[in-house]
C-alpha positions in Angstrom: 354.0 264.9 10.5 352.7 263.6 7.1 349.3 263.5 6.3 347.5 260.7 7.0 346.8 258.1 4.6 343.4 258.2 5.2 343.0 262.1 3.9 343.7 260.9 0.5 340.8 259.2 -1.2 341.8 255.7 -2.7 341.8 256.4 -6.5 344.5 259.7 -5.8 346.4 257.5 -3.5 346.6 254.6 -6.0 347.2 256.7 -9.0 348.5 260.1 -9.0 350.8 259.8 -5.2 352.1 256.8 -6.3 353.5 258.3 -9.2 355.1 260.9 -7.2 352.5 263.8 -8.9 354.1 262.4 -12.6 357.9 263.0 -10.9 359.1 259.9 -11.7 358.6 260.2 -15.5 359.1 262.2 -18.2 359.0 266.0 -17.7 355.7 267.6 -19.0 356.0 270.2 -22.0 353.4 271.5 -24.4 354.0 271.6 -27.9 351.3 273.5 -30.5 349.2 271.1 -32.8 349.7 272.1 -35.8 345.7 271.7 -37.1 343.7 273.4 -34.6 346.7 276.0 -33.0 345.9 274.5 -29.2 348.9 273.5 -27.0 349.2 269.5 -26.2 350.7 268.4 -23.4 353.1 265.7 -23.4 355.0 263.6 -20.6 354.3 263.3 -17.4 351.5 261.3 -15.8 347.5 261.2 -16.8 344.7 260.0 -15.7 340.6 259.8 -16.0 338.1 260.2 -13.1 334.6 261.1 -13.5 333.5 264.6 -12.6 330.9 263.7 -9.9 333.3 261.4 -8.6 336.0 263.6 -8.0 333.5 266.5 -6.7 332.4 264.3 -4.4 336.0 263.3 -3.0 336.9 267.1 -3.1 333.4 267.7 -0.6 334.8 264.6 1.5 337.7 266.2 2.4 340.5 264.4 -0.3 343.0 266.5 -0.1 344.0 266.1 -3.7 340.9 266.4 -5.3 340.2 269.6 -2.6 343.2 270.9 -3.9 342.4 270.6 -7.7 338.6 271.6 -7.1 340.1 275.0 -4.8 343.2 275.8 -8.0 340.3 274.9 -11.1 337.0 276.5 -9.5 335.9 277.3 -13.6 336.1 273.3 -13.9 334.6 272.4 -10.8 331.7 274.7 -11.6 331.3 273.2 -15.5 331.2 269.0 -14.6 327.6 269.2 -15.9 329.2 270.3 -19.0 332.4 267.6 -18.8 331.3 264.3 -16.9 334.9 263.2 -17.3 338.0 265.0 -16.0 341.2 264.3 -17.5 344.6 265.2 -15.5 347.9 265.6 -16.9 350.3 266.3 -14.2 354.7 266.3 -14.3 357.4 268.0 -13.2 358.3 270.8 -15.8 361.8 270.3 -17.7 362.8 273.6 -16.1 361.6 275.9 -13.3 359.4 278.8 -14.1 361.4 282.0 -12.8 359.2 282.6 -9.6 362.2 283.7 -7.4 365.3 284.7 -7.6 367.1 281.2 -7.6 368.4 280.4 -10.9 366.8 278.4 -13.9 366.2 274.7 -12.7 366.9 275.1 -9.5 363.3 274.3 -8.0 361.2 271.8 -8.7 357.8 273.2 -10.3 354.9 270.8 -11.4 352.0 271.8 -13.5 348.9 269.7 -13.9 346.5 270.5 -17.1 342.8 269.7 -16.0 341.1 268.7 -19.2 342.1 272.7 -21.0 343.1 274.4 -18.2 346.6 274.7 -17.1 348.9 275.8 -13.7 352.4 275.7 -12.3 353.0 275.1 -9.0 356.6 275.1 -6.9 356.9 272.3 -4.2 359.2 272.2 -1.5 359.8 271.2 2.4 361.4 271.4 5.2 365.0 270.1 5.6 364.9 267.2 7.9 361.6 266.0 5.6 362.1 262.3 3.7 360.9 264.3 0.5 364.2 267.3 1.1 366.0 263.9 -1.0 364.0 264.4 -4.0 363.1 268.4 -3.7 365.0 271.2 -3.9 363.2 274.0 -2.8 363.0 274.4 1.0 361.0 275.9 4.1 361.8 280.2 5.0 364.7 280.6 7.5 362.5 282.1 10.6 365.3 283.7 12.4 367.6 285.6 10.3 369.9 286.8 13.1 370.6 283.4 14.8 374.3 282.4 14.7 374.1 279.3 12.5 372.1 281.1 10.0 374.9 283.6 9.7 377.5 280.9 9.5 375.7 279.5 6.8 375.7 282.7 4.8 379.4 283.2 5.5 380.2 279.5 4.3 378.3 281.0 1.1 380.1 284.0 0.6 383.2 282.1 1.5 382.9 279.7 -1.4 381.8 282.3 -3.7 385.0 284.1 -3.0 386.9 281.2 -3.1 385.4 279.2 -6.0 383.7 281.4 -8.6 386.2 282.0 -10.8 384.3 284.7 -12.9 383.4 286.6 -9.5 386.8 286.9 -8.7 387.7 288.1 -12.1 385.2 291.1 -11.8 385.7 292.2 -8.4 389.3 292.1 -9.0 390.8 295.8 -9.1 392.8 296.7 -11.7 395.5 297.2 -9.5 395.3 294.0 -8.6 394.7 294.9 -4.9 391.1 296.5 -3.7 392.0 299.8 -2.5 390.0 301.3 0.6 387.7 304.3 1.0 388.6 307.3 2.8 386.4 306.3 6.0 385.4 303.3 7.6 383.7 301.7 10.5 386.0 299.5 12.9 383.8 296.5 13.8 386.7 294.6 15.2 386.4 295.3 19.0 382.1 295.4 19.6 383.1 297.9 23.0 384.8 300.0 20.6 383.2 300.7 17.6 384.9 303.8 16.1 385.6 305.5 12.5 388.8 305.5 11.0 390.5 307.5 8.2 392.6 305.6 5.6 396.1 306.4 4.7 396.0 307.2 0.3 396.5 304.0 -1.4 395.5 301.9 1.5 394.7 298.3 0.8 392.2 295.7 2.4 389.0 294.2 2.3 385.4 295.8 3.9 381.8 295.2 3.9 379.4 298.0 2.3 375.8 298.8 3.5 373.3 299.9 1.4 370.0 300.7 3.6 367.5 303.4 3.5 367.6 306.1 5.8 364.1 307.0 5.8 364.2 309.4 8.7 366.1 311.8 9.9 369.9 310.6 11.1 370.9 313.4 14.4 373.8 311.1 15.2 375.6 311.1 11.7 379.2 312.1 11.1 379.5 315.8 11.2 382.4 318.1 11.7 381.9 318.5 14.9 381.9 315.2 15.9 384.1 313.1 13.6 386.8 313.7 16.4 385.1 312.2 18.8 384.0 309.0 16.4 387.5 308.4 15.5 387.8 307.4 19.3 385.1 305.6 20.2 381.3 305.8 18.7 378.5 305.5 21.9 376.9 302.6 20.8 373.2 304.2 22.0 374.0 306.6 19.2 373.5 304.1 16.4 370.3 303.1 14.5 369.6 300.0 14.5 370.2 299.2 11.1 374.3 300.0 11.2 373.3 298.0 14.7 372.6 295.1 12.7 374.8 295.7 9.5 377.6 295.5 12.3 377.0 292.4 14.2 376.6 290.4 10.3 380.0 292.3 8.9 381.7 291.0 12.8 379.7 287.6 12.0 381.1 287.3 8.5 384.5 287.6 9.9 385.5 291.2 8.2 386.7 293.8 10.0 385.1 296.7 8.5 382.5 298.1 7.3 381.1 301.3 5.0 378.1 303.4 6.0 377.3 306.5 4.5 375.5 308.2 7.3 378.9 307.8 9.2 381.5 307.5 6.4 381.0 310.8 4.7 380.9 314.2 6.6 377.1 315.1 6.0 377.2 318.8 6.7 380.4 319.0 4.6 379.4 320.2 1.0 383.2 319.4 -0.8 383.4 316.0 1.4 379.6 314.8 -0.3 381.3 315.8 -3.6 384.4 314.3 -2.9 382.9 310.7 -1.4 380.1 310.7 -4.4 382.6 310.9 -6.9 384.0 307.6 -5.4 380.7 306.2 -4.5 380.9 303.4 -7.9 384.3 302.2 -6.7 383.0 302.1 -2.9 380.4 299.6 -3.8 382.1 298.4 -7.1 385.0 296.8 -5.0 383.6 295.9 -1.9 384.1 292.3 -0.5 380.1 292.2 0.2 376.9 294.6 0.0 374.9 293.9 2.8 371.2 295.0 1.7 369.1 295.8 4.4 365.6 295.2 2.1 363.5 294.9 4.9 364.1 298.0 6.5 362.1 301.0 6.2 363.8 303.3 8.1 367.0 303.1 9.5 365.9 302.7 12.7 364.4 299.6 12.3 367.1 297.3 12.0 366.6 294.0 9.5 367.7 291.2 11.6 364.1 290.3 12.5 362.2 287.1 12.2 361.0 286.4 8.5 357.4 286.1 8.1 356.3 282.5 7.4 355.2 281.7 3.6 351.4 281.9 3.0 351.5 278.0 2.5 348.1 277.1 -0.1 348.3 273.5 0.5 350.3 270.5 2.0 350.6 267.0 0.4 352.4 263.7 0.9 354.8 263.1 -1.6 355.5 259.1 -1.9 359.2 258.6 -3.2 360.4 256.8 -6.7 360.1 253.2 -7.1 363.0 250.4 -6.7 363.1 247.3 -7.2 363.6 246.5 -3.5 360.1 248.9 -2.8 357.8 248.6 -5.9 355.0 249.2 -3.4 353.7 252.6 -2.2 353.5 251.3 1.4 357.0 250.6 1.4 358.4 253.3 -0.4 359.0 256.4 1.8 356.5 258.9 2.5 357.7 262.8 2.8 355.8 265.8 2.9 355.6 268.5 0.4 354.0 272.2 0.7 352.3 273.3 -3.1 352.9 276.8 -4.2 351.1 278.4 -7.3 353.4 280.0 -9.5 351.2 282.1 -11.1 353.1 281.6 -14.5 351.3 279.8 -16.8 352.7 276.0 -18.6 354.4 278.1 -21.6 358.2 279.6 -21.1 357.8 283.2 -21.6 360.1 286.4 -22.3 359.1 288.4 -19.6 362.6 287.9 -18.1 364.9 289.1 -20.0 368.3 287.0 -19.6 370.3 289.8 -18.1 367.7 289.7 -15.1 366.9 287.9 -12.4 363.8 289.1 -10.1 363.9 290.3 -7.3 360.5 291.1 -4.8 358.7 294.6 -5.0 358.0 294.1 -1.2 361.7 295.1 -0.8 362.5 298.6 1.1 365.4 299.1 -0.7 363.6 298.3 -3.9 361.5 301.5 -3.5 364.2 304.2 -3.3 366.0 305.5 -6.1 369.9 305.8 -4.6 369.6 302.2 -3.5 369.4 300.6 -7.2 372.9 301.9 -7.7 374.2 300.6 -4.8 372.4 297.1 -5.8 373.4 296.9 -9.1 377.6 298.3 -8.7 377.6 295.5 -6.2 379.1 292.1 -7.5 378.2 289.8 -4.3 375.2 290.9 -2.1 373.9 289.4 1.1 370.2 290.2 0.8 368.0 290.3 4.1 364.6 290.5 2.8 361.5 289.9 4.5 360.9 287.1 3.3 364.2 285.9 2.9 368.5 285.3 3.5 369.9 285.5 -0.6 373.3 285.9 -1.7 373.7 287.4 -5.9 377.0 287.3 -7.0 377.6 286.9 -10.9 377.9 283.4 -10.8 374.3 282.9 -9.5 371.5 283.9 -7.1 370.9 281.4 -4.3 368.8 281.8 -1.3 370.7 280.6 2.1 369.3 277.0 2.9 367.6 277.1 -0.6 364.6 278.5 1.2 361.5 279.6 -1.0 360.7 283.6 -2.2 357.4 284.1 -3.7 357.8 287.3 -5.3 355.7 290.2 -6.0 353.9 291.3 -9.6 356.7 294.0 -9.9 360.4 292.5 -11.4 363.2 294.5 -10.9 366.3 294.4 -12.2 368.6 292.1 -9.9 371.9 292.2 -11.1 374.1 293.7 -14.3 375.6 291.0 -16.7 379.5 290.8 -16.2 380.0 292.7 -19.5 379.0 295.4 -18.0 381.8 294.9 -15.0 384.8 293.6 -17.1 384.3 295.9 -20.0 387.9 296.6 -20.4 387.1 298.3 -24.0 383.5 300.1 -25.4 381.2 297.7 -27.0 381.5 298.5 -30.6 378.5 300.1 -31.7 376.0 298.5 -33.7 377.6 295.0 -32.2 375.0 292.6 -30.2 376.9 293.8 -26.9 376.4 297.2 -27.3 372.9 296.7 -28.3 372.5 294.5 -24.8 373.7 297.4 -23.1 371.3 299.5 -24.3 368.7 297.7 -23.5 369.6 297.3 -20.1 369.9 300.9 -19.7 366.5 301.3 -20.5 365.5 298.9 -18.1 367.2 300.7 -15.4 365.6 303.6 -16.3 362.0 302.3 -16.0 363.1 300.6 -12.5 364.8 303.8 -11.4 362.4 306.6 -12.5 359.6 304.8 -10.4 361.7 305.0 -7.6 361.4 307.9 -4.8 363.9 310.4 -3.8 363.7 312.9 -0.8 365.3 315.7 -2.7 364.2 315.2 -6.2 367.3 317.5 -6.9 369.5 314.2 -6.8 367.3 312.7 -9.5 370.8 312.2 -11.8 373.4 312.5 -9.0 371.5 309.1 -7.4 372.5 307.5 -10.8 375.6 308.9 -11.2 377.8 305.5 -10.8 375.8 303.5 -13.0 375.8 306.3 -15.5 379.9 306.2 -14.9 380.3 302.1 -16.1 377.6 302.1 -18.4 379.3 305.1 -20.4 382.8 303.2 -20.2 380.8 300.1 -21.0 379.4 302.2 -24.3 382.2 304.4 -24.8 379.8 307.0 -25.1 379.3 310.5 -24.4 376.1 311.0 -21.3 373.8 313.9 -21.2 371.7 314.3 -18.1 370.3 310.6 -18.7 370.9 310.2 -22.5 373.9 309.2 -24.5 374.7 311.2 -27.7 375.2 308.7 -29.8 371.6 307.5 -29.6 370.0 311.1 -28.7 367.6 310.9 -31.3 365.7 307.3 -30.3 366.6 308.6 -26.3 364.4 311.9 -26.8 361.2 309.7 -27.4 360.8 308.7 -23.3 356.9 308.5 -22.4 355.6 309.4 -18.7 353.5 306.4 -17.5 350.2 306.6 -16.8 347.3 305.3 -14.4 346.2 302.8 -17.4 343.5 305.5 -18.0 345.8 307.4 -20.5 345.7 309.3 -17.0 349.0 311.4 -15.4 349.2 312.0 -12.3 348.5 315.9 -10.8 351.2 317.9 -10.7 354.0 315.7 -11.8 356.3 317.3 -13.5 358.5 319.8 -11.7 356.3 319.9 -9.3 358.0 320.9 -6.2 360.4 323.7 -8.2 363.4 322.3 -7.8 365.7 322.3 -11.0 366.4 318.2 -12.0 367.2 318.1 -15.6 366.8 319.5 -19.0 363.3 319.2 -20.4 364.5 317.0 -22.8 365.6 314.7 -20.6 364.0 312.1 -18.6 365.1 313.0 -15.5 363.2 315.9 -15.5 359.8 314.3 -14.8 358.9 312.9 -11.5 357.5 309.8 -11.6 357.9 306.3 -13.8 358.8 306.8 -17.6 359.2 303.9 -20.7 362.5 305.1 -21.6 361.1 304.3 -25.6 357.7 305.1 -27.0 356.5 301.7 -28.6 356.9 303.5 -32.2 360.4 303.2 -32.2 361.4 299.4 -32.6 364.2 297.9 -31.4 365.9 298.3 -35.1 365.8 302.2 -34.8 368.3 301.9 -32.2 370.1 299.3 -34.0 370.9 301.7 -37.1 368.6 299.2 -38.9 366.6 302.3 -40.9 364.9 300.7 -43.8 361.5 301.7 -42.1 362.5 305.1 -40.2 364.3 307.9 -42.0 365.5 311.0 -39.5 364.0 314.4 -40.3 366.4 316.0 -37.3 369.8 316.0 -37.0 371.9 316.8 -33.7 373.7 320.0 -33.7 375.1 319.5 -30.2 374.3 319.0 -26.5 375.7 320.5 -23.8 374.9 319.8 -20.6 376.8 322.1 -17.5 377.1 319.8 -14.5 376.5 321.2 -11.1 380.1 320.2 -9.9 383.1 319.4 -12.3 384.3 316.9 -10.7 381.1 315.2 -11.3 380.3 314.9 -14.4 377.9 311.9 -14.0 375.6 314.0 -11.6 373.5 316.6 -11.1 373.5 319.3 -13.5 372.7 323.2 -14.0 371.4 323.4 -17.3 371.7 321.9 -20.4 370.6 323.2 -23.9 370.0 320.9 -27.0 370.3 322.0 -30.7 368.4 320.4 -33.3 368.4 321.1 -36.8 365.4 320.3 -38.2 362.0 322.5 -39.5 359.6 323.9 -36.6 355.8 324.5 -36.9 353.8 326.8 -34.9 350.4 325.4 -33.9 347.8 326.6 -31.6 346.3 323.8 -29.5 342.7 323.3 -29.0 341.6 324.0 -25.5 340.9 320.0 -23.6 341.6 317.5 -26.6 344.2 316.2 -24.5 341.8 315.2 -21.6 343.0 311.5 -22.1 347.3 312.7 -22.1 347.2 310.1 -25.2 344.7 311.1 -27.6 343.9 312.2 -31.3 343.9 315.7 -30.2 343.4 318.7 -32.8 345.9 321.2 -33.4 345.3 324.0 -36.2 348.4 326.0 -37.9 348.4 329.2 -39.2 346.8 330.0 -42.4 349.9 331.2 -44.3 351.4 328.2 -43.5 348.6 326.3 -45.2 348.4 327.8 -48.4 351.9 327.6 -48.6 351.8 324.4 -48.8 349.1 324.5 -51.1 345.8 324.1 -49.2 344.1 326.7 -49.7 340.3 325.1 -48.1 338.8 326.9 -45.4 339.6 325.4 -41.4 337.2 324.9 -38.8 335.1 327.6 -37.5 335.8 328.1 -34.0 332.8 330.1 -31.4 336.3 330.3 -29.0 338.0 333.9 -29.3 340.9 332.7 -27.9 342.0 331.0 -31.5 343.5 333.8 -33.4 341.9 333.8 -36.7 345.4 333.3 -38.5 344.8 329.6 -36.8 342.6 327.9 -39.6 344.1 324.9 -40.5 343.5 321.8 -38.5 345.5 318.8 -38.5 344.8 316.0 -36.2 347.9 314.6 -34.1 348.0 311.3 -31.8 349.4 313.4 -29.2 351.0 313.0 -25.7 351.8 315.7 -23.4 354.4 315.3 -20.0 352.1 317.3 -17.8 348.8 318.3 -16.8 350.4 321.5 -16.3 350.3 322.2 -19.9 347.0 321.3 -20.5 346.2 324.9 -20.9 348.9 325.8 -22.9 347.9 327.2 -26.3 350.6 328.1 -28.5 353.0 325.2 -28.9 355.4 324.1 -31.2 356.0 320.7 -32.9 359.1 319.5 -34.7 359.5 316.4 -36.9 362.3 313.7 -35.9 361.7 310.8 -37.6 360.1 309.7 -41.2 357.9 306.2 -41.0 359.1 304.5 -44.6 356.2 302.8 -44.8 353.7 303.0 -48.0 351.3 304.5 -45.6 353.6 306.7 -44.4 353.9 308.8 -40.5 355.9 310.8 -38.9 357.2 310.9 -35.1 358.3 314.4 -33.2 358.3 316.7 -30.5 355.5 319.0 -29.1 356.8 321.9 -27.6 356.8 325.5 -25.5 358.2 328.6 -25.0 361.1 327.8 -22.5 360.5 329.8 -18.6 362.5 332.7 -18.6 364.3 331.9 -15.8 365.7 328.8 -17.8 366.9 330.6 -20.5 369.1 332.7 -18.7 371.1 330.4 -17.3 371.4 328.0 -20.3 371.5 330.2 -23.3 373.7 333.3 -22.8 374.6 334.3 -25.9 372.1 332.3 -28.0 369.9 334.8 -30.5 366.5 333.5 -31.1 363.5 331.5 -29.1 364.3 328.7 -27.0 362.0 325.9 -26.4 361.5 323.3 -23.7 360.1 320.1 -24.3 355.9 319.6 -23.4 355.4 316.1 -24.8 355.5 313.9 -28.4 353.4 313.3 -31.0 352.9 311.1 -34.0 350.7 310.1 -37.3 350.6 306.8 -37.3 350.3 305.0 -40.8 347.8 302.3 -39.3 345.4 304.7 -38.5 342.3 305.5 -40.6 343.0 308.4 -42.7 346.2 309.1 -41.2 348.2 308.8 -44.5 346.6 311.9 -45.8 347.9 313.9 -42.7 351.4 312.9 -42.9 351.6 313.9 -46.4 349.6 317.1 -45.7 351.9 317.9 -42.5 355.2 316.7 -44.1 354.2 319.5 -46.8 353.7 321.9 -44.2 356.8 321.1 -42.7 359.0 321.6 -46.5 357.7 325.0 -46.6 359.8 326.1 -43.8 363.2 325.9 -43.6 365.4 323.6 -41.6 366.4 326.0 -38.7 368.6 325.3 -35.3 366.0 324.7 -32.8 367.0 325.0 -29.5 365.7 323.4 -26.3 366.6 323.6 -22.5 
């Protein structure tokens, strides 16, 4: 029921919901004045009320002027200081990306009180007068009734259907989708069973991507795949490939792909054999279902959604006509106000490849489920909050229901290039560029991510690894591509915002992930590009960096050949570059980012031609051949290395500016243990990576220790340097 009339004090209802909240005429934007640098707001409707007036309305219980007073509390606390108010207030020329519905396809309204500025999103229910005039509708409660589903399979249907570029990328090359080895018969629900397909076999299935989060006694074994080819007890199944069953039978497809029960689990060469086809399982799949709001596989994702935390609830008073000039006779809907938390200006926070998708997701936490996501081309996503189909065509949310997403954006689906690539960007091209970006993205979203067995860390990438190296026509190294090794060594561990690691991150649990180089090898979330580098490093744009390494080779031994996207054994980088020993100074990297103190060896020094005396040191640990100190802005990986002393640190790249800097690696004397298994046959010391530092040439000073280091550095020679 609308609110009353009578909960809106007269001026509002005159004014501001008679204009439909500035609906009805031109959309409000913000363009800078050029004299004074602040953003005026154009469009849209305005109007003047005097503080105390509309205090007094918002204390009366005016809905409106409650609302403003709640959504502008710094005004509301300053009308000594402003006795009039002035609102601007219209729809915005294009939505604000708050869900994951495309550009423009909600209706968002900001209002600017006096200085201060907010979006909102409006929408309602269906059978509301105001559904005419807004888009954005009420959540979907019950996710497993039959009409919903029907709905979702009209959309798929059409998708299928009509999208034209969807059916282009999903297309096999073959021209036919071919079929994995095993499926799930859904056809007769008394006799759910697995079947084997015949090589070559054709058809169309659903795939589920879901996390297991528990233990899974009932999964397909060799002892009991004979048995599940007959008939699969349904008391057996979690609830999960429960639900994942009754949508594939609702959706009118026949089968469907689980992995728990498609692939033999205690069977080492069927795992290899299956994950080697895992991109075109999910690649070529009529549908993904997503079970988001799952945490466990037992818990099944057909539940009731969780209503939106609604903030407020106005009447919405539709346009004018010339048959209804009047607000009383115009009709009267109902609309429910969502902040956006976006402010009035567009931002590039999204980049275009990306839509968003919510942090609250279940599948969004674990690390083999972004694969799964992003090889899909049309996903059915049951969230908790709610029903969305993403194919490449667009995102929509079944019933154009409303998400309110978390802080965190993921990555939501790969841009068709990506899919249709049918030859290797060219390098140095726009495309290839975009791709490289996105890979970096991906690895953000996917090092955050948890595993069980942190031994899958590259394996559970594996089949995005596999397109985007087609897609780059590049050669992959444990989470790098060789042709960009160079920028791709210069990853950074995240920290707590304190400059803070966490304890005991980084191989932590002993078991073997990745080179040191790489990384993979760290557990936990990782910028895939110190800020140094700009984009134009990776672009071969190097009229401000100049490389002081060069890439002897990389080879990487993967655990199983027929693999080679996935987990590996060892892998041992050669650079050729020149090498400095340094002995580190006991706690200067409390902070993990700080201007820490390093000293080199005397010899080293005066080489160079510095021949002044170091630092004196009371600490007997520092060897007195240590007397030169040079001051790096330095990063290690670990707290575990905190206490490591003698270290090495090699140059990579030359900053050309007049100031000058220099950007390289920090690092340690490789475990024995490592160097067995990657460097039979190599003479000399191998190295494993501990962190990265830099000089930077806006720093005070610093200009004077890049030229003192980068002297340091010439009186060695360029030697292979070799790290596992």
């Amino acid at each position: 029921m609308p609110p009353l009339r009578r909960s809106i004090c007269a001026f509002a209802w005159e004014g501001v919901l008679t204009a439909g909240f500035g609906f009805w005429h031109d959309p409000l934007q913000e363009t800078r004045n050029n004299s004074d640098g602040n953003w005026q707001p154009s469009g849209g409707y305005e109007y003047t009320d005097s503080s105390a007036m509309w205090l007094k309305c918002a204390r009366s219980e005016c809905l409106w002027c409650g609302f403003l007073a709640k959504h502008f509390p710094r005004m509301a606390r300053e009308c000594e200081d402003s006795p009039l108010l002035t609102v601007r207030i219209g729809r915005k020329p294009q939505s604000t990306p708050m869900s994951d519905q495309p550009m423009g396809e909600y209706d968002d309204l900001t209002i600017v009180l006096n200085k201060d500025a907010m979006t909102f999103r409006l929408y309602t229910s269906a059978d509301d007068p105001a559904a005419a005039w807004i888009k954005g509708r009420t959540r979907i409660p019950h996710v497993n009734d039959t009409q919903v589903l029907a709905l979702a399979k009209t959309c798929v249907e059409e998708c299928a259907r009509d999208h034209e570029h969807c059916q282009a990328v999903t297309r096999h090359p073959s021209g036919f989708t071919p079929l994995p080895t095993r499926l799930i018969d859904c056809s007769d629900p008394r006799c759910i069973r697995l079947i084997k397909t015949d090589p070559g076999a054709r058809g169309t299935y659903i795939a589920l991507s879901y996390v297991w989060g528990e233990d899974q006694p009932n999964r397909t074994t060799r002892a009991n795949i004979s048995a599940y080819m007959v008939r699969i007890d349904p008391s057996l199944l979690p609830q999960t490939i429960h639900d994942a069953i009754r949508v594939t039978q609702a959706l009118g497809i026949r089968l469907l792909w689980a992995d728990s029960l498609c692939i033999i689990q205690d069977s080492p060469e069927d795992k290899h054999r299956e994950l080697a086809y895992m991109l075109n399982v999910y690649r070529y799949a009529y549908l993904t279902i997503d079970a988001a709001s799952a945490a466990c596989a037992s818990e099944g994702f057909l539940h009731n959604q969780r209503p939106l935390n609604t903030q407020a609830m106005l009447p919405f008073i539709g346009p004018p006509d010339r048959a209804a000039p009047s607000a009383a006779l115009r009709e009267i809907g109902n609309v429910y106000v969502l902040p956006c938390d976006s402010v009035l200006r567009q931002t590039s926070d999204v980049e275009t490849h990306s839509e968003i998708l919510s942090c609250a997701s279940q599948t969004g936490r674990r690390a083999w489920c972004l694969q799964e996501t992003l090889m899909s081309t049309r996903i059915l996503v049951f969230s908790s909050e709610t029903l969305q189909l993403r194919c490449q065509s667009t995102i929509q949310n079944i019933g154009g229901a409303l998400h309110r997403t978390s802080g965190h954006w993921d990555l939501a689906r790969l841009p068709s290039t990506i899919f249709d690539a049918v030859q290797p960007a060219s390098r140095g091209s726009e495309e290839w560029w975009a791709v490289h970006r996105i890979w970096e993205n991906i690895v953000r979203d996917y090092s955050r991510r948890l595993l069980s067995h942190s031994s899958d860390k590259l394996a559970a990438c594996a089949g995005l690894a596999e397109m985007f190296a087609h897609a780059l026509g590049a050669t992959y190294a444990a989470g790098l591509w060789h042709d960009t090794l160079l920028v791709n060594l210069f990853w950074q561990p995240c920290d707590d915002g304190a400059g803070r690691l966490p304890p005991a991150s980084y191989r932590h649990d002993g078991q073997y992930r990745a080179p040191s180089w790489s990384w993979a090898s760290f557990e936990g979330e990782v910028m895939p590009r110190v800020s140094s580098l700009p984009d134009s490093v990776l672009r071969d744009e190097l009229t401000e960096f100049q490389a002081m390494a060069e890439l002897v080779e990389c080879v990487v031994a993967p655990q199983d050949e027929n693999l080679p996207f996935g987990a590996v054994v060892h892998g041992l980088l050669t650079l050729r570059t020149r090498i400095l020993k340094v002995q580190s100074i006991v706690g200067s990297h409390a902070h993990r980012a700080s201007l820490a103190q390093y000293l080199v060896p005397a010899e080293t020094a005066q080489d160079a031609g510095h021949n002044e005396p170091g630092l004196h040191h009371s600490n007997d640990t520092v060897p007195s051949t240590f007397s030169k100190p040079i001051y790096l802005w330095s990063r290690l990986d670990s707290d575990e290395d905190d206490t490591v002393q003698d270290l090495w640190i090699v140059p990579i790249w030359r900053i050309c500016k007049a100031n000058g800097g220099i950007l390289g690696l920090v690092l340690g004397e490789a475990e024995p243990n490592t160097v067995r298994i990657a460097s039979e046959g190599v003479v000399g010391r191998i190295y494993r990576r501990v962190g990265h530092w830099a000089i930077d040439p806006d720093e005070k000073r610093r200009d004077t220790y890049a030229w003192e280091l980068e002297e340091m550095f010439k009186a060695n020679q360029a030697v292979d340097v070799r790290i596992v």
